[in-house]
PANU-388548 format. One record per residue (C-alpha): z, y, x; residue in one letter. Coordinates in steps of 0.1 Angstrom, whole numbers, plus 5000, padded with zeros to 4 digits. Last residue first. Example, Ala and Ser with C-alpha at 12.3 -4.5 7.8 and 13.67 -1.06 7.14 Angstrom:
<pts>
507149895137s;507849555123a;
</pts>
This chain:
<pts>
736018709015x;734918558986x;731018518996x;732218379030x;734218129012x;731118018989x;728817999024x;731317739036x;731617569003x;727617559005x;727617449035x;725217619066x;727217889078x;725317899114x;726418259119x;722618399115x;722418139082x;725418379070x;723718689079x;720418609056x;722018459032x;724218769032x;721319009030x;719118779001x;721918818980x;722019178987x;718619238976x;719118988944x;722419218939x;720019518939x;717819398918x;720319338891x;721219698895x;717819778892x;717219578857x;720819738842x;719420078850x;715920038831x;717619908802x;719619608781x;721019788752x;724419828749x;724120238750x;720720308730x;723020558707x;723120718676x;724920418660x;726920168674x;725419848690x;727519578688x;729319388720x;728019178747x;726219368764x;722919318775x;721319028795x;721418988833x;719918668851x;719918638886x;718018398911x;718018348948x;717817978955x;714817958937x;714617798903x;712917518898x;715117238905x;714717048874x;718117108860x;717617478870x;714917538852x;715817408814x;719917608824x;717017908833x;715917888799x;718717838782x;720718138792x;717118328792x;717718308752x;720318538749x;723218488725x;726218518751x;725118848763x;723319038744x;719819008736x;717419188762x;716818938785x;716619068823x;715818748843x;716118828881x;714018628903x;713718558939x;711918398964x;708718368946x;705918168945x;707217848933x;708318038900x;705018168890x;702617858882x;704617558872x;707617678855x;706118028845x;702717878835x;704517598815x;706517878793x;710417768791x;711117728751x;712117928722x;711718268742x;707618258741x;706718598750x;707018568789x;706218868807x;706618828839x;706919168862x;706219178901x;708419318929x;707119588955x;709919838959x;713219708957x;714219838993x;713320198986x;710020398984x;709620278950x;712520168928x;712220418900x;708520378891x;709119978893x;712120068870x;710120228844x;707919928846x;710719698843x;712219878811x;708719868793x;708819468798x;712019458789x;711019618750x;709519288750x;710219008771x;711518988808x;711118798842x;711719028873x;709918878904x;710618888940x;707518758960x;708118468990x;704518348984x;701518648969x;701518628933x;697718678929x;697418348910x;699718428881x;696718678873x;697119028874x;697819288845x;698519648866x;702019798867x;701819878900x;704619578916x;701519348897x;702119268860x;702418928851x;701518828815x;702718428806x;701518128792x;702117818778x;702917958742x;699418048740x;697718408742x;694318388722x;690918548730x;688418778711x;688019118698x;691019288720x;692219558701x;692419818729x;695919898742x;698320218743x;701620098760x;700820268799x;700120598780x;701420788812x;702721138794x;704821188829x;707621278805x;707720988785x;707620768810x;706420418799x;704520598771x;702820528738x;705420428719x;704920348678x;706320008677x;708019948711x;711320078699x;711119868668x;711219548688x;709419308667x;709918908670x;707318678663x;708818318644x;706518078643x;707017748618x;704817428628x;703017278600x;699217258610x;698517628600x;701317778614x;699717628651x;696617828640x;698418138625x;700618108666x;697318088682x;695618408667x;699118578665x;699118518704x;695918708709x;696719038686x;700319048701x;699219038735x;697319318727x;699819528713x;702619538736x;705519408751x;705319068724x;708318808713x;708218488701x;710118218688x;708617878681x;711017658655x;711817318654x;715617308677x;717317618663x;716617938676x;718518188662x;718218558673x;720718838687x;719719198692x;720219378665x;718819718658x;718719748618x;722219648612x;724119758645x;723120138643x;720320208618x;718520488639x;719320478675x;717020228683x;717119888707x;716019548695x;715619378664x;714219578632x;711719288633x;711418918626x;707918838612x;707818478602x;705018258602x;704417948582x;704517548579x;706817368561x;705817028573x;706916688551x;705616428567x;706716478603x;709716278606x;711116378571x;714116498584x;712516678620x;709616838599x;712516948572x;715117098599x;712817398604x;713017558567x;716217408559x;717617618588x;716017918574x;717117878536x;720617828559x;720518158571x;719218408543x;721418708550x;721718598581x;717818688587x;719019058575x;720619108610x;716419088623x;715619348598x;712719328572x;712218988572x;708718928571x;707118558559x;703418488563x;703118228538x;700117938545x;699417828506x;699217458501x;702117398475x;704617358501x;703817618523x;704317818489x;707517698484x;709017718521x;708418108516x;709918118483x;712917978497x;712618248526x;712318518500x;714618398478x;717518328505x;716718678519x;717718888485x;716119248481x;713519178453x;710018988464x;707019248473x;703619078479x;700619088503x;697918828486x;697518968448x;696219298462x;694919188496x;692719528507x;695019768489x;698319538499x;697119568532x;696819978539x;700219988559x;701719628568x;703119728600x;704320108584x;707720128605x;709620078569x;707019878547x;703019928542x;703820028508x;703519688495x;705719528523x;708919668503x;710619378506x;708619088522x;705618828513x;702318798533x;699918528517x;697618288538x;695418118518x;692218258528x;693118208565x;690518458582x;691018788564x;694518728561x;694718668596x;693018998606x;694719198586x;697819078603x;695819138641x;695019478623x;698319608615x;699919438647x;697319678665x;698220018647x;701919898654x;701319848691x;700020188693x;696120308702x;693520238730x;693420478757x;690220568750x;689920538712x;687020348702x;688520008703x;691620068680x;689620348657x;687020048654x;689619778649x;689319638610x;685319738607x;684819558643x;686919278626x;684719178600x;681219178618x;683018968642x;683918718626x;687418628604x;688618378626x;688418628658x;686918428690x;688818198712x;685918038725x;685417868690x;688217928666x;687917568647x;688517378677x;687217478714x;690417648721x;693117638698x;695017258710x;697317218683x;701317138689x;702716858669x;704716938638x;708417008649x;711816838652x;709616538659x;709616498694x;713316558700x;713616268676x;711616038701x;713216178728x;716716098718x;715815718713x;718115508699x;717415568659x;718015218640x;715514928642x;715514648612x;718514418611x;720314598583x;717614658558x;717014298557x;720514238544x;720314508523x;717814408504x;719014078499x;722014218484x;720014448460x;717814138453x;721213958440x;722914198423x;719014268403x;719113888395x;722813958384x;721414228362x;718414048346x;720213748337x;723113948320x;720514158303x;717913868289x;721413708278x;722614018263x;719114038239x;715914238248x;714214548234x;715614508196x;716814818190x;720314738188x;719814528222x;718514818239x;721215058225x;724014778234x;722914778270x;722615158271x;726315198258x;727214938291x;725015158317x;728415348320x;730615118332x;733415028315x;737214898325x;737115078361x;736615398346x;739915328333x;741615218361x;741115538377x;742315728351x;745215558353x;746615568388x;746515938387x;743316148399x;743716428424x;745516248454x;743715898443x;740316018448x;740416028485x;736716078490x;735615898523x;733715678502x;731815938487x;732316148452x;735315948440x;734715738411x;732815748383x;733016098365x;731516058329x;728916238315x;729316468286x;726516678289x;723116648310x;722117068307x;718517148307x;717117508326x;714117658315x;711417828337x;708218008324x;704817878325x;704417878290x;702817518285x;704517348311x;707817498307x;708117428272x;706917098277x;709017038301x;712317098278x;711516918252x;710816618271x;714016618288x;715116668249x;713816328239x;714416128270x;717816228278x;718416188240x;717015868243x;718915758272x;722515868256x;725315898282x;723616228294x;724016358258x;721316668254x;721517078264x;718417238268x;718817598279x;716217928275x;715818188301x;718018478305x;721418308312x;724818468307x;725918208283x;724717898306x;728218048327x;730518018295x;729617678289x;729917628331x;733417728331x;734617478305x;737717418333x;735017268356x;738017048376x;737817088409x;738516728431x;734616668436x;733316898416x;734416778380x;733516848345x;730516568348x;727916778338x;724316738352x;722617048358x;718517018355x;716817368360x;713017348352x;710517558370x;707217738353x;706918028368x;704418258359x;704518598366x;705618738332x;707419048352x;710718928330x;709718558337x;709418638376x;712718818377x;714418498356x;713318258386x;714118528412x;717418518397x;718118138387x;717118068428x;719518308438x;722218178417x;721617828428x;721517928465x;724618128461x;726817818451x;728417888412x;725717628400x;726817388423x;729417228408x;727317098375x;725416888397x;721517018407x;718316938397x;715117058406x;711817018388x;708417218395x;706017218367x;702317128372x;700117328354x;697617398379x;697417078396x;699217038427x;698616998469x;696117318462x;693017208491x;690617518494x;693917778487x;693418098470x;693018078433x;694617728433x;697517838454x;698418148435x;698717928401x;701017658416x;702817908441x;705518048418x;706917728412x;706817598438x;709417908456x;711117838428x;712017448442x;711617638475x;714817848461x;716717538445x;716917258472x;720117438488x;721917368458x;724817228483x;723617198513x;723516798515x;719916768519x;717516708491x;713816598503x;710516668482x;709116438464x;705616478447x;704216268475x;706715988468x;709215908495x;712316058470x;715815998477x;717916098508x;720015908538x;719416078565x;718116008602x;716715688597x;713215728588x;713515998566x;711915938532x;710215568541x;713115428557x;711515218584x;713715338606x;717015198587x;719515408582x;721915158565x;721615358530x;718415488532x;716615138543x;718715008513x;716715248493x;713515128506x;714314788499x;716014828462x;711715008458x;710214748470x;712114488451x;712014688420x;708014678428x;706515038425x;703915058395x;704215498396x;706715408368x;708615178387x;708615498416x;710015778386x;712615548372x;713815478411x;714115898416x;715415928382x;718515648387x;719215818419x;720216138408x;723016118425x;721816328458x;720216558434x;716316558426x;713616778445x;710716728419x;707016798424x;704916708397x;702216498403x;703716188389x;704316378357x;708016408348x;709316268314x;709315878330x;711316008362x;714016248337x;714315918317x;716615748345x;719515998335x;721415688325x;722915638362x;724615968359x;728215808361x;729415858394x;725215798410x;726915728446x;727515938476x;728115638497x;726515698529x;726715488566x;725515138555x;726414808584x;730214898592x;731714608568x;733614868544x;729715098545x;727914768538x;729914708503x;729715078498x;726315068495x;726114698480x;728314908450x;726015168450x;722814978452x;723714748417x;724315018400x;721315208405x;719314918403x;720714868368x;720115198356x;716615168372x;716214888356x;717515048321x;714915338329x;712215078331x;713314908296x;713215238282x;709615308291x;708515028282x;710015028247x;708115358242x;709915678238x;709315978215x;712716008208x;711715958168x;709815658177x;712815498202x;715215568176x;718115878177x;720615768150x;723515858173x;722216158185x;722216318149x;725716198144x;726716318176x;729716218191x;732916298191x;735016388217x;736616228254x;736716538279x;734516378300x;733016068280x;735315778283x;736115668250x;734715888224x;731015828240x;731715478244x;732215428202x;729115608195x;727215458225x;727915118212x;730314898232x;729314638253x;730214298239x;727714028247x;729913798258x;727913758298x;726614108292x;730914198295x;731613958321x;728514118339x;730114478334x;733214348342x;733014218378x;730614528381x;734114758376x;736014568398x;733014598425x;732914948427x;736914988427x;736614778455x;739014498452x;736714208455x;735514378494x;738614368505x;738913968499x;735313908508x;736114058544x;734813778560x;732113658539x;730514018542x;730314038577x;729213658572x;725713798546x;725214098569x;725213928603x;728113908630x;728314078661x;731114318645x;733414008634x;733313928670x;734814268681x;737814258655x;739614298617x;736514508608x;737714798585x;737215068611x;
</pts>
């Protein structure tokens, strides 16, 4: 928006920059490095002492004791200091090229380091196989942490740059955000505010579990996780939840070693902190660090402190950066001037914050001011050039290629590591799980055969782990009954709170462990809402590298008259990444959690949804005593996302290929399933009799077998979803069909009401009557086609007129 016109746009880096040169000298940014190098240049930085008093936030005194702090009694070598001060000066230097190329339209983030550019000893502290999920600012740590792993600056001011201009060959996110990290041990920060705290517990808690369970733990034993986190965000709810599950597991001596890093700038943005956080640390459980974030030995030394306390007693900490400066407004959209007077802006121009550091290293005999001055501008210059090249490489065009990678590939199941689709565990194994399943005659409940399909995943994925509430006991509708006996330290109880439990969830995927996730109530899911979005976003942001693979048991969701609107809901999210399913009975349940662990298992997350009503039934017609919803544990086979279960106009399991051409057809899910075979039993002798039933379980996505397969058979469809109206999943699916032309000209789709569901009652639910009635339109469809193309009414606005009249 700067650019003064089109040609200046089709210009490279280096002239874009030429031309707006003037605008570009009065960026606060660049004011303040304009005196930074004038300042190495004299070789008159002020001490930390006397630039603590000046422009800490509030100004006070320094330490003393922090004040005579030497490199033998921080416990820091000379290397080590002289890498954080690069990565001090990189810091600096990519903040003001990043808003630099934001002014001339090439960079597209400038959320910049505001004065935490000296917390560079947090990446020298932390082991390189420790995982860390650092702060958006905490840049300076990130860069300290890669020339520590032997990175090249100029590798490392490239891939940054890549970040900042979204460059594809940006090695955290190729393109599509600007974060820190790339390393193995890094894991990706998004801009949800503390967001990166419950997985960073979730870590935590699944170092030890993974390496008595897991054949390849990602991290050593005693790793610590680290997560930091501005001083802001530690009144968001993700922050708090994390600090509560962390100081659960402490007070049940489970170990967790996590480290808490808060940087304190007494500012959020425009809020002022008011000395609210002081008062917050007060209420905390587990023990606080507190050291000068303007002082890089002190960062050093009590950083240190504070890991090693977590290391060795496997119990999280939490380490407060103090007295840091704000610099600047937050992002470059950031009107700082409407909450900041003229004044204090020009005096964080006059110093930057790296200058106390610059002193320190000269005082202690590291380098000399012209060493400095050299090595900054060299560093002004190779962050330019970065840059630069950043900017020509390929951005994002291509929809399908990011389409592609909102999820881990699909895995082909059959003839891989579950031969000819037989159970994982063996079958010496599972005959012991399912012979009351398999010897009843009838079969048994869909609950008795979820039971065993879960046992049988735990018993043939080693590091698979079941967490919930209240799972333990066997939970409320008894799914999970016997398991925690048989899997004692493998099916786990969290405390009530959904953002733990999903954040602990992407933790232990993390680690190497394969979590199976249950949410006790499908409302409860919004409980924990965006811990589930950050779930599935992370294959798409990382572009495949970072997976959080799991499965999810959804239930409480469907219809019930116990629990009213909260514990029968019937509304799901399905955000681009994720597999939703949904199984009619037991069987098919068993088969397609046998493909859906194996697809968990390479990274992609599964969601299975559970309609309590379908839990415990055992008849289609209750009366009549059928047992139509009993099934046999079947001992071998899988049910994948491509396919479907159609039921013939009797009720019977047929193959896709017995649809006979010019059938009707009633495409359903779960607890549908049971409604379209009562209304098969309703509709015969009439003219509905004689339609078929598709069961499609996957909801996330149109099955292939129903696209190519079913649909060309049939005349007419009705699609009877069973969420309400407005939040149903067919509404997608037959918008997928219909773009291609695959629908048949006769087609309906009904879905139930759009309203809540009170309690006592099964009234909004979508049922047996809704399902006829829908037929009946399709019949009467069919009748004025018919009597229309008998009058010669062959257009469509013709035919649309008739319809009216």
């Amino acid at each position: 928006n700067h650019l003064p016109g089109a040609g200046v746009r089709c210009m490279s880096y280096l002239r874009k920059r030429e031309a707006l040169a003037e605008k570009i000298e009065g960026l606060a940014e660049s004011v303040q490095q304009r005196k930074l190098v004038q300042r190495l240049e004299e070789g008159d930085c002020p001490s930390p002492p006397t630039f603590f008093q000046t422009y800490a936030s509030p100004p006070r005194k320094s330490d003393p004791k922090v004040d005579r702090l030497t490199l033998e009694s921080a416990g820091m070598s000379s290397e080590d200091f002289s890498i954080c001060l690069d990565a001090a000066f990189a810091t600096c230097c990519l903040h003001v090229e990043s808003r630099i190329a934001a002014l001339i339209g090439e960079g597209f983030y400038t959320i910049g380091p505001c004065g935490e550019e000296l917390l560079a000893p947090i990446g020298t502290v932390l082991r390189q196989e420790d995982p860390a999920a650092l702060h958006y600012r905490h840049v300076a740590a990130a860069v300290a942490r890669q020339l520590k792993a032997g990175k090249s600056i100029d590798q490392v001011l490239l891939d940054r740059a890549r970040g900042y201009t979204v460059s594809m060959q940006d090695p955290v996110t190729s393109g599509r955000h600007c974060a820190i990290g790339g390393g193995p041990s890094d894991f990706i920060v998004t801009s949800t505010l503390a967001s990166q705290c419950p997985p960073a517990v979730g870590r935590g808690l699944g170092f030890a579990l993974s390496h008595s369970l897991a054949e390849e733990p990602k991290f050593p034993k005693d790793s610590l996780s680290f997560v930091s986190v501005g001083d802001g965000s530690v009144n968001n709810a993700h922050f708090l939840a994390a600090v509560n599950t962390a100081e659960y597991a402490q007070a049940r001596n489970f170990k967790c070693p996590v480290l808490f890093g808060v940087s304190d700038n007494d500012i959020c943005i425009s809020l002022h902190g008011f000395g609210w956080l002081g008062q917050f640390l007060q209420r905390l459980q587990m023990p606080v660090f507190e050291c000068v974030g303007l002082n890089i030995l002190d960062v050093k030394r009590v950083t240190q402190q504070a890991s090693d306390y977590v290391r060795s007693k496997g119990r999280p900490a939490l380490i407060v950066y103090r007295d840091l400066p704000r610099r600047f407004a937050h992002s470059g959209n950031d009107r700082e001037d409407e909450y900041r007077t003229v004044t204090e802006i020009a005096k964080q121009q006059e110093t930057a914050v790296i200058a106390g550091a610059c002193h320190q290293a000269v005082d202690l005999g590291i380098t000399d001011y012209a060493s400095l001055h050299a090595r900054y501008t060299d560093m002004m210059k190779r962050s330019l050039e970065a840059f630069r090249e950043a900017s020509t490489e390929p951005k994002n065009t291509s929809r399908q290629y990011l389409i592609d990678t909102n999820s881990a590939p699909l895995v082909e199941v059959e003839g891989g590591r579950k031969a000819e689709g037989k159970a994982k565990c063996g079958y010496s194994a599972l005959e012991k799980f399912t012979k009351r399943a398999r010897m009843t005659p009838k079969g048994d409940v869909m609950r008795k055969l979820m039971n065993v399909a879960i046992e049988e995943a735990l018993a043939g994925y080693p590091e698979a782990v079941y967490i919930g509430e209240d799972v333990g006991y066997g939970g409320y509708y008894k799914v999970t009954d016997g398991l925690s006996d048989l899997y004692p330290n493998r099916v786990r109880d969290f405390p009530p709170d959904e953002t733990s439990l999903v954040g602990a969830a992407i933790g232990f995927s993390q680690v190497g462990l394969l979590p199976i996730l249950e949410i006790p109530y499908a409302k409860y899911l919004d409980c924990g809402a965006d811990m589930f979005f950050e779930a599935i976003i992370m294959n798409w942001l990382s572009n495949n590298k970072s997976p959080n693979g799991m499965m999810i048991r959804l239930q409480g969701f469907g219809p019930g008259i116990f629990g009213g609107n909260f514990h029968t809901h019937n509304s799901l999210h399905m955000p681009p990444g994720l597999d939703v399913v949904c199984y009619s009975n037991g069987q098919d349940y068993a088969r397609g959690w046998r493909y859906a662990m194996e697809q968990a298992k390479e990274g992609r997350i599964v969601m299975s949804v559970d309609c309590t009503d379908l839990l415990n039934r055992r008849h289609v017609d209750t009366d009549a005593k059928d047992g139509l919803l009993m099934e046999k544990y079947p001992m071998e086979g899988f049910l994948p996302f491509s396919d479907v279960i159609v039921r013939d106009p009797l009720g019977k399991r047929v193959d896709a290929s017995d649809i006979p051409e010019g059938a009707v057809g009633v495409v359903t899910y779960g607890t549908g399933v049971a409604e379209a075979l009562r209304a098969q039993r309703k509709a015969t002798g009439g003219d509905l009799e004689g339609f078929y039933i598709i069961d499609t379980p996957l909801l996330s996505d149109v099955p292939q077998q129903l696209a190519e397969e079913v649909l060309p058979k049939l005349s007419a469809v009705l699609f009877a979803d069973v969420c309400k109206d407005g939040q149903h999943p067919y509404a997608t699916t037959v918008t997928r069909l219909q773009s291609k032309r695959l629908l048949p000209s006769n087609w309906e789709c009904i879905s139930a009401t759009p309203s809540y569901n009170p309690l006592g009652t099964t009234l909004t639910f979508t049922n047996t009557d809704d399902i006829i009635q829908g037929l009946e339109k399709l019949h009467r469809n069919q009748s004025n086609n018919n009597a229309l193309r008998s009058r010669g009414v062959a257009n469509a606005a013709e035919r649309f007129a008739e319809e009216q009249q």
